[in-house]
C-alpha positions as CSV (number, residue, x, y, z in Angstrom):
1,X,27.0,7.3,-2.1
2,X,28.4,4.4,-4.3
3,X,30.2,6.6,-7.2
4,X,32.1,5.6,-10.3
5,X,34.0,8.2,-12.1
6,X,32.7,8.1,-15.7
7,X,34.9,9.5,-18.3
8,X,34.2,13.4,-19.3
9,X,31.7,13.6,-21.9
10,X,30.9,17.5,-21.6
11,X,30.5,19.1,-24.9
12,X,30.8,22.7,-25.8
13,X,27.2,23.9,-26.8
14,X,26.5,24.4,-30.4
15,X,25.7,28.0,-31.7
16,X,22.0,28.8,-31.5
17,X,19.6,30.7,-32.9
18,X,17.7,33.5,-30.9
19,X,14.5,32.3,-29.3
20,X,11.0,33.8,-30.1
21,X,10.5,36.8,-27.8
22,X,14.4,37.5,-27.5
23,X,15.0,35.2,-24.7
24,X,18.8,33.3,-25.0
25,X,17.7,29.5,-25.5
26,X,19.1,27.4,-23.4
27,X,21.6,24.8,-24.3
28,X,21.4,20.9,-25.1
29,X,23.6,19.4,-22.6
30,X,25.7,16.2,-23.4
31,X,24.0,13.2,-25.0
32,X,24.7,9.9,-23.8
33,X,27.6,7.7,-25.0
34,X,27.4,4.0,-25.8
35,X,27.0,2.1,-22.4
36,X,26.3,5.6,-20.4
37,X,27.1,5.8,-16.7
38,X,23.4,6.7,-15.3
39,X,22.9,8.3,-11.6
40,X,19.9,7.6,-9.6
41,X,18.7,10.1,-7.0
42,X,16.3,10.0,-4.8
43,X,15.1,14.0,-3.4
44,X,11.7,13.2,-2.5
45,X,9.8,9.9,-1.5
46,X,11.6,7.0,-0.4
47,X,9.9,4.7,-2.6
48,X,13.1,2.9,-3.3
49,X,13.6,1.9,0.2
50,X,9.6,1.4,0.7
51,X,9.0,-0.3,-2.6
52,X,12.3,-2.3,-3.1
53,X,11.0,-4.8,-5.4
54,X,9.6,-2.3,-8.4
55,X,13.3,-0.3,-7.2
56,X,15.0,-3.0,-8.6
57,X,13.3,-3.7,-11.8
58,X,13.4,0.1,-12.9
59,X,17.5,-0.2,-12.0
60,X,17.3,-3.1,-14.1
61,X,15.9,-1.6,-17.2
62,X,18.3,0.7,-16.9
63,X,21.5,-1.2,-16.6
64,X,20.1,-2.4,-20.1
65,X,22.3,0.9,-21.0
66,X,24.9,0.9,-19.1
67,X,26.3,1.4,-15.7
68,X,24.1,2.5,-12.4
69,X,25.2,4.5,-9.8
70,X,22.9,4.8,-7.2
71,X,22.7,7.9,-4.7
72,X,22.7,7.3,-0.8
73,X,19.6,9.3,-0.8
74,X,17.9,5.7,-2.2
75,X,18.8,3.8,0.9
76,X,17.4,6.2,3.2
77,X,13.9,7.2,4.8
78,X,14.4,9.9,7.0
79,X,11.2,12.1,8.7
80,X,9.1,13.3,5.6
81,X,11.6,12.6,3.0
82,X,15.2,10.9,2.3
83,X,18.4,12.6,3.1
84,X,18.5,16.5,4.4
85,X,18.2,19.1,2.1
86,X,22.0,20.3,2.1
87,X,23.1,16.9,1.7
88,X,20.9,15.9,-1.1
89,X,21.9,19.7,-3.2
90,X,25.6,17.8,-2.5
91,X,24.5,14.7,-4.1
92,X,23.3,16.2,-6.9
93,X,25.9,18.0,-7.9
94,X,28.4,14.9,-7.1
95,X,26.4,12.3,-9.3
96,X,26.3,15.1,-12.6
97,X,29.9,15.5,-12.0
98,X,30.5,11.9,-12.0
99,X,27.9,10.1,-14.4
100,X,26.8,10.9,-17.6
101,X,23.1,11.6,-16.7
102,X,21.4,11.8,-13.6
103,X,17.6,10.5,-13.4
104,X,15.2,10.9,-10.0
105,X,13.8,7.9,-8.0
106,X,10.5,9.0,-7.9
107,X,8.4,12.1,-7.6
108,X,6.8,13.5,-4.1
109,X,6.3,16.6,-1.9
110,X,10.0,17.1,-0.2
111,X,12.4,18.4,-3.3
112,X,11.3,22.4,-3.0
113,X,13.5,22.4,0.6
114,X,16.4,20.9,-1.4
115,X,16.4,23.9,-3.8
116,X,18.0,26.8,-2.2
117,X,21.0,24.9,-1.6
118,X,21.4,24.0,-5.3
119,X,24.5,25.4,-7.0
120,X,23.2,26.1,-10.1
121,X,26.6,27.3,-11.6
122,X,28.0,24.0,-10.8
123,X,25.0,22.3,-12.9
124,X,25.6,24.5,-15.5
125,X,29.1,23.6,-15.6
126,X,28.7,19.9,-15.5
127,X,26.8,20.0,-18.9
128,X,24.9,16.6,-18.0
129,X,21.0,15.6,-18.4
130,X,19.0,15.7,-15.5
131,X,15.6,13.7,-15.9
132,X,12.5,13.6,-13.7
133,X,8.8,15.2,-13.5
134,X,6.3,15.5,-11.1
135,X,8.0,17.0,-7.7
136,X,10.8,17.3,-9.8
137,X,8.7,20.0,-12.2
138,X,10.4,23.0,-9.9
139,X,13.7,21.9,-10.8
140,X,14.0,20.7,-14.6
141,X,12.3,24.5,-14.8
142,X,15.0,25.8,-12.8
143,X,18.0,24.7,-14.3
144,X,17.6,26.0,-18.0
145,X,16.4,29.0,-16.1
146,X,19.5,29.1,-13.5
147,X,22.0,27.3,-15.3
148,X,21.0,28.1,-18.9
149,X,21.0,24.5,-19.8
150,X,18.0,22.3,-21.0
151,X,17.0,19.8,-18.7
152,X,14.2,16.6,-19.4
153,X,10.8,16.6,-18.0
154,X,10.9,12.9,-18.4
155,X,10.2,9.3,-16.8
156,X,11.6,8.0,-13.3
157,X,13.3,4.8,-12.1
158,X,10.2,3.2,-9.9
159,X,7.1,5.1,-11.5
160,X,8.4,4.4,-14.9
161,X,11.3,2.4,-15.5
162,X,10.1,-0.2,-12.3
163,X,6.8,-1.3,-14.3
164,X,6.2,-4.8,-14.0
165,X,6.9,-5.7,-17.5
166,X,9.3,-2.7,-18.3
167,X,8.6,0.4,-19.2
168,X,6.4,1.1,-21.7
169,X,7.8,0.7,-25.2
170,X,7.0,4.5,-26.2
171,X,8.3,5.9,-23.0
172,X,11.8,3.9,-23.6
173,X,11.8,4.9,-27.1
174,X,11.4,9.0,-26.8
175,X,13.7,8.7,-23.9
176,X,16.7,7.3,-25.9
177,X,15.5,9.6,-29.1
178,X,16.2,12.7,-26.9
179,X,19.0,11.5,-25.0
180,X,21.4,9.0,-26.8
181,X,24.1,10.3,-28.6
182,X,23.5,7.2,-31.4
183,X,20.0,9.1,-32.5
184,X,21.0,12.2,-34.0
185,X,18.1,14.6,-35.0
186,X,17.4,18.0,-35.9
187,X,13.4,18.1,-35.4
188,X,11.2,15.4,-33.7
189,X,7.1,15.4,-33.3
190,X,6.0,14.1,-29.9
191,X,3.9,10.8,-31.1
192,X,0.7,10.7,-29.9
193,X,-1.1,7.1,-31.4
194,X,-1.4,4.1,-29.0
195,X,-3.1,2.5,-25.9
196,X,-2.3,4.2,-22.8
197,X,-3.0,3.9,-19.0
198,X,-3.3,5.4,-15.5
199,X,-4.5,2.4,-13.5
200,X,-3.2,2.7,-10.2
201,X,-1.5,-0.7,-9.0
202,X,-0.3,-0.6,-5.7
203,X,3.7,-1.0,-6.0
204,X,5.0,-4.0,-4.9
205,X,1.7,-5.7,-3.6
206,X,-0.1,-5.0,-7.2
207,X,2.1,-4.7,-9.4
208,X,3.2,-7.8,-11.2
209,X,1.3,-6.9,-14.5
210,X,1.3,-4.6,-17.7
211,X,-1.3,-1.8,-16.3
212,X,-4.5,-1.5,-18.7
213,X,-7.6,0.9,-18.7
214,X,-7.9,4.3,-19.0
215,X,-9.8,7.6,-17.7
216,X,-11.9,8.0,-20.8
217,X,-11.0,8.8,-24.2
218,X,-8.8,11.3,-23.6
219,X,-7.4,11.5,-27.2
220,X,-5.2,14.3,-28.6
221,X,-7.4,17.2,-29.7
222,X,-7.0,20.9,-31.4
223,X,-9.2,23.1,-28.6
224,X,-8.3,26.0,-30.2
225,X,-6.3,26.7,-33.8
226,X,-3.2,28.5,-34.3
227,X,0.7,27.9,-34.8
228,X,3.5,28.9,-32.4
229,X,6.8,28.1,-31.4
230,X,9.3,28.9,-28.7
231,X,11.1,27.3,-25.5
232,X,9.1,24.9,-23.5
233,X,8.5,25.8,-20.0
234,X,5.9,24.0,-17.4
235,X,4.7,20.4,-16.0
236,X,3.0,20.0,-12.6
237,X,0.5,22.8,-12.3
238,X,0.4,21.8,-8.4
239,X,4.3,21.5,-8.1
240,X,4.9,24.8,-10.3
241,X,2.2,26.8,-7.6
242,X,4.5,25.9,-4.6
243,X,7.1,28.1,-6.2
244,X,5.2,31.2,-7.9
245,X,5.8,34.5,-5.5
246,X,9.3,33.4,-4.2
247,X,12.8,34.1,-5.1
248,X,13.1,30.6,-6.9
249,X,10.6,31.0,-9.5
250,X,11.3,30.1,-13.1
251,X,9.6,32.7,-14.9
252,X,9.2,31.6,-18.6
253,X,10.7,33.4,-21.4
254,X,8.3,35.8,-23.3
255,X,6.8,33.3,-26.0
256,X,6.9,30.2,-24.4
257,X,4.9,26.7,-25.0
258,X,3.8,26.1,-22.0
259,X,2.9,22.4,-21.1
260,X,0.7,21.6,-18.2
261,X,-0.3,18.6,-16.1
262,X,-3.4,18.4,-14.0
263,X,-3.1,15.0,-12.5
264,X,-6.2,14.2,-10.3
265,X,-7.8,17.4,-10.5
266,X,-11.4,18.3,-10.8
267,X,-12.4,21.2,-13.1
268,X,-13.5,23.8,-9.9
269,X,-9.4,23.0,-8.8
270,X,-8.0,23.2,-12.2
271,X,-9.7,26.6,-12.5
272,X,-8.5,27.7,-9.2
273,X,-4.8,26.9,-10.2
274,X,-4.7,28.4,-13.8
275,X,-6.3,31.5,-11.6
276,X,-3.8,31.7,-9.6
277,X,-1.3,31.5,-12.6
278,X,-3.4,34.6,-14.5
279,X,-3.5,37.1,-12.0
280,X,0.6,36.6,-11.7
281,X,0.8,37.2,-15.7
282,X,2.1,33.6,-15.9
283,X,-0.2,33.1,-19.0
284,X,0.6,36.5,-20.8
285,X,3.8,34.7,-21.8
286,X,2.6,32.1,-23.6
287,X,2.7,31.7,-27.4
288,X,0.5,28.3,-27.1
289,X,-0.8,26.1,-24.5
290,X,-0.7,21.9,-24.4
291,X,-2.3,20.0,-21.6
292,X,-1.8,16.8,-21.0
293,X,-3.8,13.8,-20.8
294,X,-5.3,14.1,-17.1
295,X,-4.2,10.6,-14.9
296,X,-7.6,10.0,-12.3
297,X,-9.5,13.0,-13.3
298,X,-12.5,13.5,-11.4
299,X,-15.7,15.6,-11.8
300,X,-16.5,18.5,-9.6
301,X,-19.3,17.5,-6.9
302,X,-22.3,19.1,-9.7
303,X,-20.9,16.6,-11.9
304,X,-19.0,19.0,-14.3
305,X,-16.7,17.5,-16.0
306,X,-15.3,20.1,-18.7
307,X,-11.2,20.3,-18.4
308,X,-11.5,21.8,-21.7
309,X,-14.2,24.0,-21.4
310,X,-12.4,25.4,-18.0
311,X,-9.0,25.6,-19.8
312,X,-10.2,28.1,-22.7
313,X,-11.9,30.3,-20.6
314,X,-9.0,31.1,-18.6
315,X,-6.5,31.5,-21.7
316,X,-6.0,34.7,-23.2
317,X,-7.2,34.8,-26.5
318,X,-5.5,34.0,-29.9
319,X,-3.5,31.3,-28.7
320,X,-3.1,27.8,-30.1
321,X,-4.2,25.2,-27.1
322,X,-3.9,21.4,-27.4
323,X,-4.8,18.7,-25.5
324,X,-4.5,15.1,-24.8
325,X,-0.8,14.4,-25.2
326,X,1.3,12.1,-23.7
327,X,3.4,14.4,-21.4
328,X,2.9,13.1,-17.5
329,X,1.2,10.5,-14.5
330,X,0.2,8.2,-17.2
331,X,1.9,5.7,-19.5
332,X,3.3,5.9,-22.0
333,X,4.8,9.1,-21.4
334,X,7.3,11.0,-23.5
335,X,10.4,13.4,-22.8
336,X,10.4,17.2,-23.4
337,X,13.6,19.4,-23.3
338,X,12.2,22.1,-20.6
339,X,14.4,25.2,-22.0
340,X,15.0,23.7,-25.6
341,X,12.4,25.2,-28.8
342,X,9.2,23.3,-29.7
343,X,6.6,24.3,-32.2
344,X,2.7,23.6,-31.6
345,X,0.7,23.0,-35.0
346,X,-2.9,23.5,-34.2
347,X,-4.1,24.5,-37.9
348,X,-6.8,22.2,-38.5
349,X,-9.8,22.2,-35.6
350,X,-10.2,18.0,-37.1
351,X,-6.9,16.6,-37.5
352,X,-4.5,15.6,-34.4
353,X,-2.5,18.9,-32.7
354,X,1.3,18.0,-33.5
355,X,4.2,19.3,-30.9
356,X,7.8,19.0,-32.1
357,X,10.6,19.8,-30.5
358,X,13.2,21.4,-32.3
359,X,17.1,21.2,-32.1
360,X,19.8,22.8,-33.5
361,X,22.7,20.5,-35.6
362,X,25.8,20.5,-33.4
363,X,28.2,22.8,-34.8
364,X,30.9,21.7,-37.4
């Protein structure tokens, strides 16, 4: 692994409040300094090695900030993944020791062997961001769960950060807002407004243009009215399933918001998965409900269509559920503090379901 010692910017955590529920929030770990030393990892596809081209361009958008330190695990291809599990847990814990934010390659199938050898003491103790989403769901769960630190469901270097044109101006925007030290902020609403996309361009064959078109409408919508507000817990419905029933679930706090992705899923599967999730009393815990807008959703083979429709009737009653929000497989995509306090605002059944994420004001 190439590695650059960046200077320390570990913080101590600022005092705060009690969550909803009882549960100990978890802390905001340190924000980025002017010309931040970034880590790039790479636990699950090789897509840097297989798409080198689109590799490059997200490592080049992010230089735009600083320095880049790139993992060995994003030179390798190795059976179904990268590097082995043991030795990518090492690399993990080497590049949030030594940069001031670590930030996954890609998403994929191979992290959930990686996690058992995770020292989440050590990522507690290092204090620094760790960014990603999709395969990387179990973990930015995990470590304000393990390591009572919040941790950023948020875009990667060759899905988003590799796009032909550059990432997508909201993406870059909510990812600095939440990050950078130079954006100070006590309470921030998740924007909503804008063209978005989930055309599929094959990387590095395709891709050599700003993606366009849509899966429908999709707009940001009040299912069902109400107001709530505690930590935010959730992302990949698939990635989260892999985990329920073991030792390394990340149960969420009494009161949570959960989030939830259903990328590519018909209505008969989503129903299956939020099934699976009820019968464990996953949902019970949740104060509200946002889904996000759904990248290639497809029909059942009937033809039914009804995400929404399938989502309410699995919810347990009296909670406020939105939809259509910007939080996943599409672009633009924003960042969410998994662990940190949001409030959903579903009050009027007409007007646009606003999430904003809440933190405290650093202490002195």
């Amino acid at each position: 692994m190439t590695t650059t010692t960046a200077p320390n910017t570990t913080t101590a955590p600022s005092t705060t409040p009690a969550a909803p529920g009882g549960a100990t929030p978890a802390r905001w770990p340190a924000a980025l300094p002017a010309n931040a030393t970034l880590g790039v990892w790479a636990p699950s596809s090789p897509a840097p090695v297989l798409f080198p081209r689109r590799f490059a361009r997200g490592l080049a958008a992010l230089r735009r900030r600083g320095h880049v330190v790139v993992g060995d695990s994003c030179r390798s291809a190795q059976g179904p993944g990268t590097l082995p599990p043991a030795a990518l847990a090492e690399e993990l814990h080497t590049l949030l020791e030594e940069t001031d934010c670590v930030i996954a390659a890609v998403g994929g199938w191979t992290l959930t062997p990686v996690l058992p050898h995770l020292d989440f003491d050590r990522i507690g103790r290092a204090g620094k961001p760790l960014v990603g989403y999709s395969d990387l769901t179990s973990l930015v769960n995990l470590v304000p769960h393990r390591s009572g630190l919040i941790a950023f469901h948020g875009p990667m270097v060759v899905s988003e950060w590799g796009e032909a044109d550059g990432p997508w101006e909201a993406t870059e925007t909510e990812f600095d807002q939440l990050l950078d030290a130079r954006h100070p902020w006590t309470e921030r609403t998740v924007p909503t407004a804008g063209d978005w996309s989930d055309e599929n361009l094959f990387w590095d064959r395709e891709d050599d243009r700003r993606r366009h078109g849509n899966s429908g409408a999709q707009p940001p919508r009040t299912l069902r009215t109400g107001t709530a507000e505690g930590p935010l817990w959730g992302g990949s419905l698939l990635v989260l399933g892999l985990l329920l029933g073991t030792p390394l679930w990340p149960e969420p706090a009494p009161g949570s918001i959960m989030f939830l992705e259903a990328d590519g899923m018909a209505p008969d599967e989503f129903w299956a998965r939020l099934e699976q999730f009820r019968l464990a009393g996953v949902l019970d815990r949740a104060a509200g409900v946002v889904l996000s807008r759904i990248s290639g959703p497809r029909p059942t083979s009937s033809g039914f269509a009804g995400h929404d429709e399938t989502l309410l009737r699995i919810l347990p009653d009296g909670l406020p559920v939105a939809a259509g929000l910007p939080l996943g497989h599409a672009d633009p995509m924003v960042t969410l503090p998994v662990g940190g306090t949001a409030r959903l605002d579903c009050q009027d059944p007409t007007a646009v379901p606003r999430l904003s994420l809440l933190r405290p004001r650093p202490a002195g």
